[in-house]
C-alpha positions as CSV (number, residue, x, y, z in Angstrom):
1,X,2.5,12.5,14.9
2,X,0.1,13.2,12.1
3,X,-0.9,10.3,9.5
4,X,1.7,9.9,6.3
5,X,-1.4,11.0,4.5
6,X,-1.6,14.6,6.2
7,X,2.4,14.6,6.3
8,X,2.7,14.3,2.3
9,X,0.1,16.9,2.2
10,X,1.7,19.4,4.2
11,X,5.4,18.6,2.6
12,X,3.7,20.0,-0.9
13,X,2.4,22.7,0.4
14,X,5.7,23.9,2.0
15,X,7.6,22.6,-1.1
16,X,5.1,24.8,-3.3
17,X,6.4,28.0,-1.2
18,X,10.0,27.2,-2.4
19,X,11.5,30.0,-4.9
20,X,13.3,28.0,-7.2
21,X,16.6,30.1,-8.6
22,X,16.4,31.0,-12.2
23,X,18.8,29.3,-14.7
24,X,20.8,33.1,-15.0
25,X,20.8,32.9,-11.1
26,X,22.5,29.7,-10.7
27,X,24.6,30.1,-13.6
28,X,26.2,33.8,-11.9
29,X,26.9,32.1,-8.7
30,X,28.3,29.2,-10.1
31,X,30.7,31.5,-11.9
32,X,31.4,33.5,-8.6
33,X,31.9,30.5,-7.0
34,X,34.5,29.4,-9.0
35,X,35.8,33.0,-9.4
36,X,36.2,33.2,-5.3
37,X,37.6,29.6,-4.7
38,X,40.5,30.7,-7.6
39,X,41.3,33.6,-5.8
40,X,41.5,31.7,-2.6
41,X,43.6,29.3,-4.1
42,X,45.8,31.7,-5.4
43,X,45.8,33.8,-1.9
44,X,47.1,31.1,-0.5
45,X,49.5,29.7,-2.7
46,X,51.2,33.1,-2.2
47,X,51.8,33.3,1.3
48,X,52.7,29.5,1.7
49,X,55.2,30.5,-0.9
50,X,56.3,33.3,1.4
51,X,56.5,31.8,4.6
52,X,58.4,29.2,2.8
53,X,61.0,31.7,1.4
54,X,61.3,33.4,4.7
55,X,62.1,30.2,6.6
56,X,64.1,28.9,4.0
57,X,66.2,32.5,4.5
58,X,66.0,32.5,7.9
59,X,67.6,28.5,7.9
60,X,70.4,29.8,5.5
61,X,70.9,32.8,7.8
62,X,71.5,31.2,11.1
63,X,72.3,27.6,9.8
């Protein structure tokens, strides 16, 4: 186990090879984000809706 001196050394250095995402970077996949989890949520809205029609007919049909 190397000394807390040596260790804070070698977490900047490793910390200094980071490439930090640009402000337009972040801001795009925010966006996508949001854009994806909407059509997720949509997706899947529609065929809950759908099974739930279909049982509902197929209740009413043999009910």
């Amino acid at each position: 186990m190397a000394n807390p001196l040596q260790f804070i050394q070698q977490t900047r250095s490793e910390i200094s090879k980071v490439v930090w995402p640009t402000r337009r970077e972040v801001f795009l996949t925010t966006i996508m984000v949001f854009v994806m989890a909407s059509l997720t949520a949509v997706f899947f809205f529609l065929v809950d809706t759908l099974i739930r029609v279909g049982l509902q007919a197929l209740l009413a049909f043999f009910g």
